[in-house]
Structure formats: structure tokens, C-alpha cells
C-alpha positions as CSV (number, residue, x, y, z in Angstrom):
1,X,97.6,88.0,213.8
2,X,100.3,89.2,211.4
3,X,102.8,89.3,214.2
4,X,101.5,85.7,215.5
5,X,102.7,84.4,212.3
6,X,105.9,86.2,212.2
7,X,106.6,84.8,215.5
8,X,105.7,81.0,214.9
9,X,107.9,81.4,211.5
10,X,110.7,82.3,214.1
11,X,109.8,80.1,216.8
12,X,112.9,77.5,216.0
13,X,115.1,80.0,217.5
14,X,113.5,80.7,220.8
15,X,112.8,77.1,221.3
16,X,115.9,75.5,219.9
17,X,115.6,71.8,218.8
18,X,115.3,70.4,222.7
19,X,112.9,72.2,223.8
20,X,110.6,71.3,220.1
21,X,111.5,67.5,221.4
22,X,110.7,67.4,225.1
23,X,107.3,69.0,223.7
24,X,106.2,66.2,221.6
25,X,107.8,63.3,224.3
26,X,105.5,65.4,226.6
27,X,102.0,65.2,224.1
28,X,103.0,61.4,223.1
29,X,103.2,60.6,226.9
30,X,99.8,61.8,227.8
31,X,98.5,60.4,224.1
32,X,99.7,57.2,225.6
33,X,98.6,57.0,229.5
34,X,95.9,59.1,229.6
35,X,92.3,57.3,229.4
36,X,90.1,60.6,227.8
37,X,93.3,60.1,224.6
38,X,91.8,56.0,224.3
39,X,90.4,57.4,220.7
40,X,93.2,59.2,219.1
41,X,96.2,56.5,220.6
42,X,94.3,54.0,218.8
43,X,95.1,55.6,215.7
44,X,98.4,54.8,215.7
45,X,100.4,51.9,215.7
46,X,101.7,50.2,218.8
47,X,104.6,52.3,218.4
48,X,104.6,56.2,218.5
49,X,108.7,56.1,217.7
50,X,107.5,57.3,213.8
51,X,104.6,59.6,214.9
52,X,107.3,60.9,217.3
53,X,110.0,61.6,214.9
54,X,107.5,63.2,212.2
55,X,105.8,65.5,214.4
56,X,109.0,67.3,215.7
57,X,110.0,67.0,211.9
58,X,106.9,69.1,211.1
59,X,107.0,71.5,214.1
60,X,111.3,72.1,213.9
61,X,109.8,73.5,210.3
62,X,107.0,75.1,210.6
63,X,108.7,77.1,213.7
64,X,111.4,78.6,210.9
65,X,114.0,75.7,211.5
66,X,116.0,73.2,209.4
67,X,113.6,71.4,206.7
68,X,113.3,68.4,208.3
69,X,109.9,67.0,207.5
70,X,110.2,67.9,203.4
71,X,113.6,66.3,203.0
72,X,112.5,63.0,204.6
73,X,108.6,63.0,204.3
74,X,108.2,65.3,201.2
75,X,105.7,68.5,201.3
76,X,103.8,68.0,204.6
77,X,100.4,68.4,203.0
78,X,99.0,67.6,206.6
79,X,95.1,67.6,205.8
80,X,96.0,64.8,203.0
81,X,98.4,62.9,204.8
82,X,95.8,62.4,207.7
83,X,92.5,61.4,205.3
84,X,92.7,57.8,206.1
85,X,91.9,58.5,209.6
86,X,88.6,59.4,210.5
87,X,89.4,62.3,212.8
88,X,86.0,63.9,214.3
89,X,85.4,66.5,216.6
90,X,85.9,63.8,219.5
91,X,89.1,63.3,217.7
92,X,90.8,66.5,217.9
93,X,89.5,67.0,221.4
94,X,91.5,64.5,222.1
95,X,94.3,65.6,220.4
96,X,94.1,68.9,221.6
97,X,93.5,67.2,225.4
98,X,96.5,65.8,225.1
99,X,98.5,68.9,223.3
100,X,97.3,71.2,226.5
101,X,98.4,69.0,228.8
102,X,102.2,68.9,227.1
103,X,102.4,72.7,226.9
104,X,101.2,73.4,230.4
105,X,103.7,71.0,231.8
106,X,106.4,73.0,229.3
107,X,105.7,75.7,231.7
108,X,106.3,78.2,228.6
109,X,105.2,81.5,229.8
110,X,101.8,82.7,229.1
111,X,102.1,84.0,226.1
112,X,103.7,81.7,224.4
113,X,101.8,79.2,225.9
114,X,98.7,80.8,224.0
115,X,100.2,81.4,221.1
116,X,101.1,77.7,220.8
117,X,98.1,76.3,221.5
118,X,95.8,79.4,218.8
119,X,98.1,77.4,216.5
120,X,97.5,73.6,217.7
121,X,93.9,74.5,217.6
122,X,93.8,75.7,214.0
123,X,96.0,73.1,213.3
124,X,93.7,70.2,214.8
125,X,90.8,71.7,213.3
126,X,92.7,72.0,209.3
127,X,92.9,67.9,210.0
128,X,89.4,67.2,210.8
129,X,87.9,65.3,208.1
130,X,84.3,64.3,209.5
């Protein structure tokens, strides 16, 4: 676990920012055409431009990179920032749905493909609120 953590602080460098940003075009494109993500794109406004913009904020950080989401967002505080929405199991399924998808079509290889996704799922679950 400890070296999971060592490598997802680190991740920024292996990725670099491109690869960080095709990821979230990738999970916003199947948010936003795929029927079983219906739930969870209704969350969000008609555009996902600002969804877009602070989820590769937070990742480009949390993967050991420049602090993008804190110097334009403040601390991410992720479970607060996400209590208005009610986000249910059915929610984060859908999230998560969508997430796989992204990272599969990344074509990362296995590895980090699982590592990534151990972390979406913890992730998803931290900012479940019913």
C-alpha cells in the first residue's frame, strides 16, 4: 500500500500534464454520451468546461505535480465540496463506469491501470454522501 502511495504522489512525472488531460477529456466524453452515466451527467451543468478544468486541477496535484487546484480552488476538501450533490451508490457506479471506460481506452499498462482505478475507487467511495 505504502508503495501505491509513493507512486500516486509521483505519478505527475510519469504521466506528464497531456496524458493527466486526455484522461479526464476521455471520462467527460463517456460522462456525456454514454446512457448507464444519465445520473451523474445530470449533475452537472450543461457544460463540463469547469468540471473539466478542476478535475485535472485536482489529479495534476494529487499525482505530485504543480498546485493547481489549491492556487485557484483553495484546499480541495473533496468530500465537502461535493455535499450538495446527493451522490449514492448508483452515483459513483456511475462515476466509476465512466472512469473505467477512460482508463481502459488510455491503454496504460496493467498495472498502472489498477493502481489508477484502487485510487478512483477509494476516491468515489470518500464522496459518497448517501
Amino acid at each position: 500500500m505504502t508503495n501505491n502511495l509513493k507512486r500516486l504522489d509521483s505519478l505527475y512525472q510519469e504521466l506528464g500534464p497531456e496524458k493527466i488531460i486526455s484522461l479526464v477529456e476521455k471520462f467527460y466524453f463517456f460522462m456525456d454520451n454514454k446512457n448507464e452515466c444519465k445520473g451523474i451527467r445530470g449533475m452537472h451543468g450543461v457544460s463540463l468546461e469547469s468540471a473539466r478544468e478542476k478535475l485535472t486541477a485536482f489529479l495534476t496535484q494529487r499525482f505530485g505535480g504543480p498546485w493547481l487546484y489549491n492556487n485557484k480552488y483553495g484546499p480541495p476538501m473533496m468530500r465537502g465540496r461535493h455535499m450538495p450533490f446527493k451522490i449514492a451508490v448508483a452515483q459513483r457506479n456511475q462515476w466509476l463506469y465512466a472512469m473505467d471506460l477512460a482508463l481502459k481506452e488510455m491503454e496504460f499498462d496493467q498495472e498502472l491501470e489498477d493502481l489508477l482505478f484502487v485510487f478512483f475507487t477509494d476516491f468515489s467511495e470518500k464522496i459518497r454522501n448517501h
